[in-house]
FIDO-310848 format. One record per residue: residue in one letter; x, z, y of N, C-alpha, C, CB in turn. Coordinates in steps of 0.02 Angstrom, whole numbers, m for minus. Glycine has a CB too. Example, Ala and Ser with C-alpha at 12.3 -4.5 7.8 and 13.67 -1.06 7.14 Angstrom:
BEGIN
- a / 660 / 390 / m284 / 615 / 390 / m225 / 660 / 390 / m165 / 565 / 452 / m224
- s / 642 / 354 / m112 / 684 / 357 / m53 / 645 / 394 / 2 / 704 / 286 / m30
END
This chain:
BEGIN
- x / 43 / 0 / m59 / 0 / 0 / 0 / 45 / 0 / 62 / m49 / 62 / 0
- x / 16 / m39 / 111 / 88 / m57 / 178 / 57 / 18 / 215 / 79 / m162 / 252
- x / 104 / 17 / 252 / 88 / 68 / 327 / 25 / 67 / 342 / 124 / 46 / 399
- x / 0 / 20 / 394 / m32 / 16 / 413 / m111 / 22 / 376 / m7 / m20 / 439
- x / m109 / 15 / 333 / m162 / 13 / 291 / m169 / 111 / 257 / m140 / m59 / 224
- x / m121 / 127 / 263 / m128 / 213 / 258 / m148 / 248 / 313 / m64 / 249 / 244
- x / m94 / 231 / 362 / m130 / 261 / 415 / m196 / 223 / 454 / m78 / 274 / 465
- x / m233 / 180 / 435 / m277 / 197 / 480 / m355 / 204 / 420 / m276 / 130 / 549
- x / m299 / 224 / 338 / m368 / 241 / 298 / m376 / 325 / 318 / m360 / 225 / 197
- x / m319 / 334 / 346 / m307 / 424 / 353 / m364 / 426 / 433 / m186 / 458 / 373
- x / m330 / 394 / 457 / m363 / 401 / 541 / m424 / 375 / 528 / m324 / 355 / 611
- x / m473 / 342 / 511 / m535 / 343 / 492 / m570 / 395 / 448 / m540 / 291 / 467
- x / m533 / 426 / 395 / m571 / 488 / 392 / m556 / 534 / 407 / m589 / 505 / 352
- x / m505 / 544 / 464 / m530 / 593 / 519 / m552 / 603 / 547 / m523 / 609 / 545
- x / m578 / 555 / 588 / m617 / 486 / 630 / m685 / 550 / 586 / m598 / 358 / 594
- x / m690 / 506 / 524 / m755 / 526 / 508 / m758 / 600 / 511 / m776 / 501 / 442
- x / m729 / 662 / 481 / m727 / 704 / 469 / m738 / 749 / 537 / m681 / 703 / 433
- x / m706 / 729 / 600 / m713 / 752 / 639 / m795 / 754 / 673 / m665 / 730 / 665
- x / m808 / 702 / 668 / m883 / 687 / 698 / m912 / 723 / 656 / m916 / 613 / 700
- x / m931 / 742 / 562 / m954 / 784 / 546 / m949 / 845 / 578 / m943 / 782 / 502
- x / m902 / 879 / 575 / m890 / 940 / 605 / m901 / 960 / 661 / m844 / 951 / 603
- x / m912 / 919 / 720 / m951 / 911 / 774 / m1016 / 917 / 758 / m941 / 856 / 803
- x / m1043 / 871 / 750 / m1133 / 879 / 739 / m1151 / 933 / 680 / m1175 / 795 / 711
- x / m1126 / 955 / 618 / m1147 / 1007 / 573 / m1095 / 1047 / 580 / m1160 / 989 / 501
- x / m1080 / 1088 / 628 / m1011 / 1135 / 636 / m1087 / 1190 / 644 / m932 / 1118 / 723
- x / m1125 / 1219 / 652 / m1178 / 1273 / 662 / m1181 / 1283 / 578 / m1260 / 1247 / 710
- x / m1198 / 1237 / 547 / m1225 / 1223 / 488 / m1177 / 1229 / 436 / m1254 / 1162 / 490
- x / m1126 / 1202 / 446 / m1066 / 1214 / 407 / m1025 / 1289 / 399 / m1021 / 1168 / 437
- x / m1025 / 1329 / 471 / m993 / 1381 / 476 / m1049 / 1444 / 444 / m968 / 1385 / 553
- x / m1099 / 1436 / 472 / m1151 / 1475 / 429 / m1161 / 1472 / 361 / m1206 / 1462 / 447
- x / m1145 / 1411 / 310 / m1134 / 1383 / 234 / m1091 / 1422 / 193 / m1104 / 1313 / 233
- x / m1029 / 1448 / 264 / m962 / 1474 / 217 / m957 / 1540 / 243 / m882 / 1430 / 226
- x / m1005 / 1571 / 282 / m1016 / 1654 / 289 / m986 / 1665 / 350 / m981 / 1704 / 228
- x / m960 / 1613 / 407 / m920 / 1626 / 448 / m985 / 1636 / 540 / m853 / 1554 / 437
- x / m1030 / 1627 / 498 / m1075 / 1627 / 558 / m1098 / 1591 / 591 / m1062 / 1647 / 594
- x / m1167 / 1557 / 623 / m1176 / 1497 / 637 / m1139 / 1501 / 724 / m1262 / 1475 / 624
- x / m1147 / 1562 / 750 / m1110 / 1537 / 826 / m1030 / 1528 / 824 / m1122 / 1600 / 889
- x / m983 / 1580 / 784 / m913 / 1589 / 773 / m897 / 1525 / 725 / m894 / 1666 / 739
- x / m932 / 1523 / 668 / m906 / 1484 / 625 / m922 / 1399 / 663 / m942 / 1504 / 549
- x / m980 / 1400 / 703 / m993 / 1320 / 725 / m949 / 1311 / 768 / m1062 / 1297 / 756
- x / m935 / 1348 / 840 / m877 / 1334 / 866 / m814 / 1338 / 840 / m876 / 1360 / 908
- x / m786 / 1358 / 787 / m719 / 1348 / 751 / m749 / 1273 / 705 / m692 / 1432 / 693
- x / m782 / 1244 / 689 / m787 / 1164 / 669 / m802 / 1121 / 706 / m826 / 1148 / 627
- x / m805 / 1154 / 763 / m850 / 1115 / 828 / m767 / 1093 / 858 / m917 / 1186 / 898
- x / m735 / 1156 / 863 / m659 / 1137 / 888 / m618 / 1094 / 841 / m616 / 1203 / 897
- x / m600 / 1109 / 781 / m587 / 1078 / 714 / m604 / 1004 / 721 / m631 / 1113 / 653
- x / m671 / 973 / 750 / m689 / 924 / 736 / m683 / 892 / 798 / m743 / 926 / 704
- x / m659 / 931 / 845 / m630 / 909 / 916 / m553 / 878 / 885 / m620 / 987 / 982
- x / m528 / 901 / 863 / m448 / 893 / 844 / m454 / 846 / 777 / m402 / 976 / 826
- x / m503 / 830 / 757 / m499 / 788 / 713 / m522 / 729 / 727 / m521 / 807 / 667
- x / m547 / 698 / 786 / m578 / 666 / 810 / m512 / 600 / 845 / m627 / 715 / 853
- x / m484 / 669 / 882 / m414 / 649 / 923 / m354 / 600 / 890 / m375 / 720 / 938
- x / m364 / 641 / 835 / m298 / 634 / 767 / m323 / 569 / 744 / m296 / 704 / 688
- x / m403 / 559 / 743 / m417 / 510 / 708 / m412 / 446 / 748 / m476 / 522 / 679
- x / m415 / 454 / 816 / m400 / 407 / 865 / m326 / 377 / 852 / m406 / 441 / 933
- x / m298 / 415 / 870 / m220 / 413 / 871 / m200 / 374 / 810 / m185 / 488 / 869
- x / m230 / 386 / 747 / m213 / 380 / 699 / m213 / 294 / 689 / m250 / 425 / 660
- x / m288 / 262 / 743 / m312 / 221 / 706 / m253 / 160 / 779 / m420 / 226 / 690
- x / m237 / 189 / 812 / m219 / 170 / 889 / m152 / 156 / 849 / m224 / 235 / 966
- x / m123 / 205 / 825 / m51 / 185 / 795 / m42 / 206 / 736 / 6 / 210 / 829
- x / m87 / 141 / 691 / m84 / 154 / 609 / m18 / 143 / 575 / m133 / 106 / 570
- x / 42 / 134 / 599 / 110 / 136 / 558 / 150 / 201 / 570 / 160 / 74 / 578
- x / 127 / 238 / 606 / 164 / 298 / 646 / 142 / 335 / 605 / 151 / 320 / 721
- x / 186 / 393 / 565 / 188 / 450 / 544 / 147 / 520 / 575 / 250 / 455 / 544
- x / 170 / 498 / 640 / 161 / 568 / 694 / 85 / 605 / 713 / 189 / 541 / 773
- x / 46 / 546 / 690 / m24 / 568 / 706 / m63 / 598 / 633 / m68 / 498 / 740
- x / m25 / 574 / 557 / m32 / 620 / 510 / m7 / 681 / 515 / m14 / 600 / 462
- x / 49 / 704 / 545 / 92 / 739 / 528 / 39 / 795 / 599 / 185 / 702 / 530
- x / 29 / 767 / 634 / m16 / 816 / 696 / m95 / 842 / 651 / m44 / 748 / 787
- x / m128 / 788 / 592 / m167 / 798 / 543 / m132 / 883 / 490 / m167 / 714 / 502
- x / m85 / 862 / 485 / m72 / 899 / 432 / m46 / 978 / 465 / m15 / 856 / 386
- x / m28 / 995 / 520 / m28 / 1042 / 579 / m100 / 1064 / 562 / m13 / 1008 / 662
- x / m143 / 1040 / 584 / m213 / 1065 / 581 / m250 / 1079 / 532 / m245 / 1032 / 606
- x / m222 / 1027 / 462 / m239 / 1074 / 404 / m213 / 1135 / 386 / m232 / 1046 / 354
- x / m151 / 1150 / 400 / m120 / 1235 / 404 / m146 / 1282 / 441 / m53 / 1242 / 430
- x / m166 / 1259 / 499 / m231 / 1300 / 525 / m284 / 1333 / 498 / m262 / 1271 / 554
- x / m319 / 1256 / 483 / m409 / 1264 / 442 / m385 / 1306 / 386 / m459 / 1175 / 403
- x / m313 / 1310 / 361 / m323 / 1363 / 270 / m304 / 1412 / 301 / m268 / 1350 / 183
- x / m266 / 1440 / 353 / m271 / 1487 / 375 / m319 / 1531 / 377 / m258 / 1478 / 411
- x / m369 / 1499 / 443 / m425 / 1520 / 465 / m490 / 1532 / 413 / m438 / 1475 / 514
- x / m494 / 1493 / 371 / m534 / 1476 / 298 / m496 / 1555 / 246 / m498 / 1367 / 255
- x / m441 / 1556 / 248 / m418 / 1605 / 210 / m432 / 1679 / 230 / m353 / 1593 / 204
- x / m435 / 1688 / 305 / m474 / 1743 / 331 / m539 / 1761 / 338 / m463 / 1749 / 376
- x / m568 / 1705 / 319 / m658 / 1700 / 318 / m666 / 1721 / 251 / m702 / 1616 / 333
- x / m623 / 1696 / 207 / m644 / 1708 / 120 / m617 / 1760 / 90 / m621 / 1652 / 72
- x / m617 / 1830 / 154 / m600 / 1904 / 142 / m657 / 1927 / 109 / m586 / 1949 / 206
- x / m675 / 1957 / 49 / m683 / 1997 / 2 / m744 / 2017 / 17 / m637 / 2043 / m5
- x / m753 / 2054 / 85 / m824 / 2078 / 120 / m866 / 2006 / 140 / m805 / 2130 / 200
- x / m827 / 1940 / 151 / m892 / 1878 / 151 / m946 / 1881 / 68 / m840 / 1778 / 155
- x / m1028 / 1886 / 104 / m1050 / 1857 / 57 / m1069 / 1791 / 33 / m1079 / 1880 / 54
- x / m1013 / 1752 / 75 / m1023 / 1650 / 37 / m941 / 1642 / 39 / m1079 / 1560 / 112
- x / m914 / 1714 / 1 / m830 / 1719 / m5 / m844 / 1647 / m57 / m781 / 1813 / m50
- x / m884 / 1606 / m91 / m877 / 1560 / m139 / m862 / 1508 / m115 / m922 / 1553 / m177
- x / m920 / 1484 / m56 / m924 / 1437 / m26 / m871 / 1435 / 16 / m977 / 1433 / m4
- x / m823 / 1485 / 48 / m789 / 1479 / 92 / m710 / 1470 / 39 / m804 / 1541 / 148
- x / m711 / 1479 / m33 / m658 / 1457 / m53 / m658 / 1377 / m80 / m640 / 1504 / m99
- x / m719 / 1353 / m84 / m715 / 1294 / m99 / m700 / 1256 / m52 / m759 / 1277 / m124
- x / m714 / 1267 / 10 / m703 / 1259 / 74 / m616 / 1265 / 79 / m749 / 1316 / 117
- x / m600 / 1293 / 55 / m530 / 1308 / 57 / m490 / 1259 / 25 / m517 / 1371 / 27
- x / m506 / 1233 / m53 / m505 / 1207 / m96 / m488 / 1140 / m60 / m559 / 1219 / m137
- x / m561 / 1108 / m53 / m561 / 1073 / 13 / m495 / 1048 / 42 / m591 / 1117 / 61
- x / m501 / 1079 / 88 / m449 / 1072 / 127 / m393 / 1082 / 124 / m454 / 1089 / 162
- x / m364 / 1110 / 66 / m301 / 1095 / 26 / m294 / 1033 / 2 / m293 / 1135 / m27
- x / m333 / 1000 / m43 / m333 / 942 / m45 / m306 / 887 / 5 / m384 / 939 / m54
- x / m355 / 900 / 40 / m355 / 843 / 98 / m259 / 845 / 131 / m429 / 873 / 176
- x / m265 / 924 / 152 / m184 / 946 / 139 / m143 / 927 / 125 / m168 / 974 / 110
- x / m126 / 905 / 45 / m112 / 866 / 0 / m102 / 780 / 18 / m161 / 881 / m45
- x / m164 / 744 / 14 / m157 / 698 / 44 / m121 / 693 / 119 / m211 / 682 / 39
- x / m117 / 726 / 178 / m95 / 713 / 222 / m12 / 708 / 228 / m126 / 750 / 255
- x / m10 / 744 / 171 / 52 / 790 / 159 / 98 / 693 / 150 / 44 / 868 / 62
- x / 49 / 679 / 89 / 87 / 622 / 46 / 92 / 554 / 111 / 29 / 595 / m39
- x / 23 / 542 / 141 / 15 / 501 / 184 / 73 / 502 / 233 / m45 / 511 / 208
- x / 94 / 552 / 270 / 129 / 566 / 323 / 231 / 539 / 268 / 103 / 674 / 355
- x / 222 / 578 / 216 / 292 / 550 / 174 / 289 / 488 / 157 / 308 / 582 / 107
- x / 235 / 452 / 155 / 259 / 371 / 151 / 258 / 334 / 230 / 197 / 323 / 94
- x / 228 / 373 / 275 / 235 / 340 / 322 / 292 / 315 / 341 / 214 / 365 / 359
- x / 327 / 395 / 366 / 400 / 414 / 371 / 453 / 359 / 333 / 408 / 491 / 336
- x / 454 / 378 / 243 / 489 / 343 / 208 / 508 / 271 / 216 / 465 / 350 / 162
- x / 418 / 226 / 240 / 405 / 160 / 260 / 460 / 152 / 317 / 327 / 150 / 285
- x / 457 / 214 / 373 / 476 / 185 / 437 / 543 / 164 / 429 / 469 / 230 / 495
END
């Protein structure tokens, strides 16, 4: 797969991901026990920064730098996800799949951003 064709499959579903998290960030944060006002504005922001990334991404699909600003923000979300899925949550389930999640994606950014690089 060339460059360009990674990064802008990455920057489109950030692209996408972000706009989710924007419009169901109330809905989402309330899903994983984090609260619909606290938890929607932490996906509401999330999906602000994923939105950006996904721009960037799609603006300069051979560039590493806008995965690698992706993958910054997934160390965040497991952060923040890892403090929500404290023991006293009762959707500690939902908020580890949630976690799960976004390790994944993690993962992928991880790889995306090493072939970018490697490519360049």
């Amino acid at each position: 797969m060339n460059r360009e064709t990674i990064g802008r499959a990455i920057g489109a579903a950030s692209l996408a991901f972000g706009i989710a998290d924007m419009l169901l960030g109330k809905r989402l944060g309330r899903g994983i026990g984090a609260g619909e006002e606290m938890g929607g504005r932490l996906f509401q922001v999330v999906g602000v920064r994923e939105v950006a990334t996904g721009v960037a991404g799609l603006i300069a699909p051979g560039s590493a730098s806008p995965v690698q600003w992706r993958l910054a923000g997934d160390i965040f979300d497991l952060a923040a996800l890892g403090y929500i899925a404290a023991p006293a949550n009762p959707k500690r389930k939902m908020a580890f799949l949630a976690l799960g999640i976004v390790a994944g994606v993690a993962a992928m950014d991880y790889l995306g951003a090493h072939a970018l690089k490697r490519n360049g």
